[in-house]
C-alpha positions as CSV (number, residue, x, y, z in Angstrom):
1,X,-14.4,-35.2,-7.7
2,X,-11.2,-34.4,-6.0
3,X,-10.5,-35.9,-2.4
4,X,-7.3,-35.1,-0.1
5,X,-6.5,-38.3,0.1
6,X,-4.0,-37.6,3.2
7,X,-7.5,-37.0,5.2
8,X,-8.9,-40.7,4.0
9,X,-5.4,-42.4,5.6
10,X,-6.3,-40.9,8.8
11,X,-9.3,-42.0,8.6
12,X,-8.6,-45.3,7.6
13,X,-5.8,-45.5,10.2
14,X,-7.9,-44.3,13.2
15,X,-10.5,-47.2,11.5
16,X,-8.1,-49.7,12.2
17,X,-6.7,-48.7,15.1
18,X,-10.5,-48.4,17.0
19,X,-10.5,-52.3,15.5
20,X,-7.0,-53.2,17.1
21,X,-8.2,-51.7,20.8
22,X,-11.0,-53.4,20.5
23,X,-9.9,-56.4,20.1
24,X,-7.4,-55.4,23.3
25,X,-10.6,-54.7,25.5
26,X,-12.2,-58.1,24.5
27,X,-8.7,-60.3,24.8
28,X,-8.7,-59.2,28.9
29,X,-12.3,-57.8,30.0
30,X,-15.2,-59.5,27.9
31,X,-13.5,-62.6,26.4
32,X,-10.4,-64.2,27.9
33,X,-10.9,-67.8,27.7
34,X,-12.2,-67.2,24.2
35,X,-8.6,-67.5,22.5
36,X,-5.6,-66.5,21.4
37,X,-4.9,-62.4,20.9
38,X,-4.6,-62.7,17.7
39,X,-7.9,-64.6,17.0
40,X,-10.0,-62.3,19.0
41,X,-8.4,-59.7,16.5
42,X,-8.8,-61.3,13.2
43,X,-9.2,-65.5,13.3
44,X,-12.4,-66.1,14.9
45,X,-13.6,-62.5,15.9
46,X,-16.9,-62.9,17.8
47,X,-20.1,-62.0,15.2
48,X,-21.2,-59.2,16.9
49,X,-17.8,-57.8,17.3
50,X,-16.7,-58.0,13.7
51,X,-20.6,-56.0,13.2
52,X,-19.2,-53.1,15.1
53,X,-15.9,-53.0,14.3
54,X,-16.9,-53.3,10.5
55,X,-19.2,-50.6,11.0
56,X,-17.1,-48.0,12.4
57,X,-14.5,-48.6,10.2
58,X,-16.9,-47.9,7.1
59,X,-18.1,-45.0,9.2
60,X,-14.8,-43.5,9.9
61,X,-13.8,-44.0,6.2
62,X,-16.8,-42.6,5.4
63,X,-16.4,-39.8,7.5
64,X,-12.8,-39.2,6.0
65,X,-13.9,-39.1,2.6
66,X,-16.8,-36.4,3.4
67,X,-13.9,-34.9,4.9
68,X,-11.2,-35.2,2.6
69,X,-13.8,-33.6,-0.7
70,X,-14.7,-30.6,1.8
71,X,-10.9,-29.9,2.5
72,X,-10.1,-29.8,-1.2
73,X,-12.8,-28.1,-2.0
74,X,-11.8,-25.3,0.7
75,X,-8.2,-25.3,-0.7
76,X,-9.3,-24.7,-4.4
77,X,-11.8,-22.0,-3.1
78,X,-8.5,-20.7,-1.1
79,X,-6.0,-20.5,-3.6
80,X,-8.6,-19.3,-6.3
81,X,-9.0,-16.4,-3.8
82,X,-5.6,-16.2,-3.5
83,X,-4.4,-16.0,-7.0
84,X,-7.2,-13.2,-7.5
85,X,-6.1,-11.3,-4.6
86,X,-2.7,-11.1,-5.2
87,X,-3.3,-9.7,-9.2
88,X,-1.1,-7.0,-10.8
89,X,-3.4,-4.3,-8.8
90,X,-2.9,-3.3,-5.5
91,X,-5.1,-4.2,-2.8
92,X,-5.8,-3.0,0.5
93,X,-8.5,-4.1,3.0
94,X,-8.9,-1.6,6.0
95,X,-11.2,-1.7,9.0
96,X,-13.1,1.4,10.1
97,X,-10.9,2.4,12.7
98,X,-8.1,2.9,9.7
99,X,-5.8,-0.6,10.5
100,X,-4.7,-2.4,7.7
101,X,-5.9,-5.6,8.0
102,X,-4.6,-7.4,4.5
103,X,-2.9,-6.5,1.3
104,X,-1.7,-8.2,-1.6
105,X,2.0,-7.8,-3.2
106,X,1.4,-5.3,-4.9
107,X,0.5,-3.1,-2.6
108,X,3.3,-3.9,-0.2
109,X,5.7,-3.2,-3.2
110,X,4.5,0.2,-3.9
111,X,3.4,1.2,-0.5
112,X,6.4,-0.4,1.3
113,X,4.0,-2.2,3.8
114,X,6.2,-5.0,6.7
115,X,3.7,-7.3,7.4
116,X,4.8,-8.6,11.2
117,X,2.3,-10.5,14.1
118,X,0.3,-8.0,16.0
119,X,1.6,-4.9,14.5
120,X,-0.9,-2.4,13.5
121,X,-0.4,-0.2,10.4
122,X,-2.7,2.8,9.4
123,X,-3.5,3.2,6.6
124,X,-2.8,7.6,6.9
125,X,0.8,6.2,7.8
126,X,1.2,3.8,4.8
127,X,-0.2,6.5,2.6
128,X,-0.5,10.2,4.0
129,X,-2.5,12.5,1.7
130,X,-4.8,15.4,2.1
131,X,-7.7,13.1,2.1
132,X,-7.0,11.5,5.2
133,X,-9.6,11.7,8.1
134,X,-11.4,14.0,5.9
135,X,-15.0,13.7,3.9
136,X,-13.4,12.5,1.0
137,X,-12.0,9.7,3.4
138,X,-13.4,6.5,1.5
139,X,-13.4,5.1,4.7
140,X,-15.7,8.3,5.8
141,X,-17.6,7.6,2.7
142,X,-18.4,4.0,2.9
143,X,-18.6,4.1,6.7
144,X,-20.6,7.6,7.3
145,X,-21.9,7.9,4.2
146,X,-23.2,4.8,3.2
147,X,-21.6,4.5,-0.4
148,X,-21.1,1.3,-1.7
149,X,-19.0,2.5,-4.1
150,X,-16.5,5.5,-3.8
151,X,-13.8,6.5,-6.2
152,X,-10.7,9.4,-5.7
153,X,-7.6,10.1,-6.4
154,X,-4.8,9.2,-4.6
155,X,-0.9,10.7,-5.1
156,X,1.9,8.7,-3.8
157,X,5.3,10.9,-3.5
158,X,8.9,8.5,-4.0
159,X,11.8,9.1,-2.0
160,X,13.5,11.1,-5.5
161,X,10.5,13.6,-5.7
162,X,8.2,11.9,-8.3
163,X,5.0,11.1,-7.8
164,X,2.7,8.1,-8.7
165,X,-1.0,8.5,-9.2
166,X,-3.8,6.5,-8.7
167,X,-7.8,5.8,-8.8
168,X,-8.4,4.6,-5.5
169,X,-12.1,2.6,-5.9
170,X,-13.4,1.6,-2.4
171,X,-16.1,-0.7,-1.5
172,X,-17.5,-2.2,2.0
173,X,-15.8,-5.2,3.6
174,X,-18.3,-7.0,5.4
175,X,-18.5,-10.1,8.2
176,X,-20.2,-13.3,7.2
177,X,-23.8,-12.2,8.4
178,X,-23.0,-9.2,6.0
179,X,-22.1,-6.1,8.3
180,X,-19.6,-3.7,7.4
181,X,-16.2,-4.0,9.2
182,X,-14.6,-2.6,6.8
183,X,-13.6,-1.3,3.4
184,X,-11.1,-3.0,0.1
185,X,-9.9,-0.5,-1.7
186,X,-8.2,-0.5,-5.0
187,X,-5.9,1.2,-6.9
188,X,-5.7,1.7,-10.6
189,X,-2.6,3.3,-11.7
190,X,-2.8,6.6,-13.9
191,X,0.2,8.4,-14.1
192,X,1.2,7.3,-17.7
193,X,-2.3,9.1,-18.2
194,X,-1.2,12.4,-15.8
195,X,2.3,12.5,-17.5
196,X,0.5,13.0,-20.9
197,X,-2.2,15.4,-19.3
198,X,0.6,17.6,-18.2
199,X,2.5,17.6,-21.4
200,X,-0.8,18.5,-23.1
201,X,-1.3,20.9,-20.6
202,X,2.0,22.7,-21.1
203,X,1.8,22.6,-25.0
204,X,-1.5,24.5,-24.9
205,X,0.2,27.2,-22.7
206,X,3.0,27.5,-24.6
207,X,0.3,27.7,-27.7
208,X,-1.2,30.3,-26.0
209,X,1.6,32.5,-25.0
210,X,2.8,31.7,-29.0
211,X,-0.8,33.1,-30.0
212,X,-0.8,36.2,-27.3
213,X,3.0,37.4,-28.7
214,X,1.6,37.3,-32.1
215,X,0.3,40.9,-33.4
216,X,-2.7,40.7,-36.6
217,X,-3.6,43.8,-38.4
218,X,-7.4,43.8,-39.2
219,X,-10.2,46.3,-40.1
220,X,-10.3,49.5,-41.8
221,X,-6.6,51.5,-42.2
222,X,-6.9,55.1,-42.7
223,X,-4.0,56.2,-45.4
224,X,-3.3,59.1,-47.2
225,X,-4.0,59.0,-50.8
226,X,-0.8,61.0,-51.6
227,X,2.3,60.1,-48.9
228,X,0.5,56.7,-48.0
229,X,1.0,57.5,-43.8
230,X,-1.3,55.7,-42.3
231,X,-3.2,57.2,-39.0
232,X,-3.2,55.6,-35.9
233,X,-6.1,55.3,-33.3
234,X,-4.8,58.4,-31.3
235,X,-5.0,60.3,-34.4
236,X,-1.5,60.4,-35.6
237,X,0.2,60.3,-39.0
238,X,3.0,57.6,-39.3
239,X,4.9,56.0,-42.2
240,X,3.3,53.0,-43.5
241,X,6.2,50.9,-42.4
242,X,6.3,52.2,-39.1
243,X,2.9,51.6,-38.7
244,X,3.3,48.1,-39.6
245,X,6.1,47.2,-37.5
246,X,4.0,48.1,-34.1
247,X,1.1,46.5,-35.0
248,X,3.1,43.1,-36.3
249,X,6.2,41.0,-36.5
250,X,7.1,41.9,-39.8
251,X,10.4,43.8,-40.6
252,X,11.3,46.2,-43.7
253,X,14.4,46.1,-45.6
254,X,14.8,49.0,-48.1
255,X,15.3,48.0,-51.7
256,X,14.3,49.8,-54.7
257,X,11.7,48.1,-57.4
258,X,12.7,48.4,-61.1
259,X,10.0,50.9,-62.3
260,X,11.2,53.3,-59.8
261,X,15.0,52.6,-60.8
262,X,14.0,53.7,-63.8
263,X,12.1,56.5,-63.5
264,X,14.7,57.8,-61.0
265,X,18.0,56.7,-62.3
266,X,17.2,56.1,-65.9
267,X,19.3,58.4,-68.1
268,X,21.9,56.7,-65.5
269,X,21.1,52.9,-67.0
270,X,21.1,54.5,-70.7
């Protein structure tokens, strides 16, 4: 069991000191022909004297060590607190009137909060959004609504244009006897997340503007059994090719194929 052992000094110290103004009182009110000072302090202390002073020194040390575990105790509990407040998320604890009452670090860093005695922040000038003094408020919803949980999204825009986003989770503050004064909020960072929503985003567009430039020829082609046009839907003869190159991406180059070269050209190639 830990102790602050700086507590059980003073204790010990205020022990000794009740025993050394005792003695004082004794020496020049209730015993002055009994002796010397220093008797009357520690030689030949009177019975009854050394009975109280013994007993309020045990009391006071007592007292001090009852003290001394309760202060430890409370610093533990205290820096416990502290070391989970002041985690990698951002924290923000607002009243219901929007003043900031605490943050943590990290919220300071990214919201660029100066904490100084008896000055007020808002929390719609640390972090102005569309949200603010709204329904979506999470202050509005926790206060007005009665949520005990409430999550959004929050945007945060830097000074070179980007922005930061975040899941802002809000839940009540409350007073020892467990009445809402306010809310803690808590912000999860996502835009590693958004950054790769957007990119997926624009690939699908791009896939889709891909897909929408592309031409398909499908169904049933009228073509003539002898000159092989083809007709269109308005009822018109074209060339095969022509015909082709509308309804696709596909581009002819003219060539001949051997069984024509010879059945054209072939007393040539003899």
């Amino acid at each position: 069991m830990k102790t602050d052992k700086k507590i059980i000094l003073v204790f010990i110290a205020a022990g000794i000191t009740i025993w050394f103004i005792d003695a004082i009182i004794d020496y020049y009110f209730f015993y002055p022909g009994y002796g010397t000072f220093l008797e009357i302090l520690i030689l030949n202390v009177p019975k009854h004297e050394i009975y109280i002073r013994t007993s309020a020194l045990i009391l006071l040390v007592c007292i001090g060590f009852a003290l001394g575990h309760y202060i430890e105790q409370l610093k533990q509990s205290r820096s416990q607190l502290q070391n989970v407040f002041n985690n990698v998320i951002p924290i923000c604890i607002t009243t219901d009137e929007y003043d900031i009452i605490n943050t943590n670090e990290s919220y300071d860093k990214i919201f660029g909060i100066e904490k100084k005695p008896d000055y007020s922040v808002k929390c719609y000038d640390s972090r102005p959004g569309p949200k603010c003094r709204t329904e979506s408020c999470p202050v509005v919803q926790v206060f007005n609504k009665g949520n005990e949980l409430y999550t959004c999204e929050s945007v945060k825009k830097n000074d070179d244009g980007t922005e930061r986003h975040f899941i802002v989770s809000a839940t009540p503050y409350r007073d020892p006897e467990g009445n809402k004064i306010g809310i803690i909020e808590t912000f999860q960072e996502i835009t590693p997340r958004k950054i790769l929503e957007k990119e997926k985003e624009k690939l699908i567009r791009n896939l889709r503007e891909a897909l929408e430039q592309v031409k398909v020829l499908s169904g049933f082609l009228p073509i003539c059994a002898s000159c092989k046009k083809i007709r269109d839907d308005k009822g018109y003869w074209t060339q095969i090719e022509t015909y082709i190159r509308n309804h696709s991406e596909a581009e002819f180059s003219h060539g001949i194929c051997p069984d024509c070269a010879e059945k054209l050209y072939g007393k040539y190639n003899k």
